[in-house]
Phi, psi and omega in degrees: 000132157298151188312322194280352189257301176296316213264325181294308176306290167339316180257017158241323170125034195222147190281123195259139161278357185254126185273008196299265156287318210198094183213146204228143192259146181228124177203130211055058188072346200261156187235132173220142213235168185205174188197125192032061185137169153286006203255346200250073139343120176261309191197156164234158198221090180309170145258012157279329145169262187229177158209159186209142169289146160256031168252167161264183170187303167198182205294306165333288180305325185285327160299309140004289157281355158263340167308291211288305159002275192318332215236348176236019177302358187243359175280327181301082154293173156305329175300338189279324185270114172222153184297164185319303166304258180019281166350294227274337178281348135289356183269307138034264165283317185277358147309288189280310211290331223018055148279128200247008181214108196353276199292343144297328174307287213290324187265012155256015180044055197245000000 
């Protein structure tokens, strides 16, 4: 799959199997997209609306992260953007907790 075919998965909510550069996991309904690794989250994608990382990471991922970037930026407050760690501890929760949703995140202050 090309980067432009993953980000199309990512925004219908559907998991690509090649784990390489740039690829997205769906767990418990929620679709989350990575970029080299489980270590770099770029954004999850509620059916309430988005969370996006605000860290960097290398010249890849920031392309990566402007494919998906570019197309929900305007869905996107500031409140919306959380840090790598932030990320990885909502993914987490919507692992073990099974919170599925922008607004269980949020009222679980995680």
């Amino acid at each position: 799959m090309n980067n432009k075919e993953i980000a199309t998965a990512f925004f219908n909510g559907q998991k690509t199997d090649d784990k390489k550069s740039f690829f997205v996991e769906v767990i418990n309904g929620v679709s989350i997209v990575f970029s080299y690794g489980y270590h770099f989250p770029i954004a999850i994608k509620f059916n309430d609306g988005y969370l996006a990382n605000s860290d960097g990471y290398s010249n890849t991922t920031a392309r990566h992260k402007s494919l998906i970037l570019n197309e929900i930026k305007n869905e996107l407050s500031d409140n919306d953007f959380k840090t790598t760690n932030e990320l990885k501890a909502i993914i987490d929760n919507i692992r073990y907790n099974d919170l599925r949703t922008k607004n269980e995140i949020i009222e679980a202050k995680i």
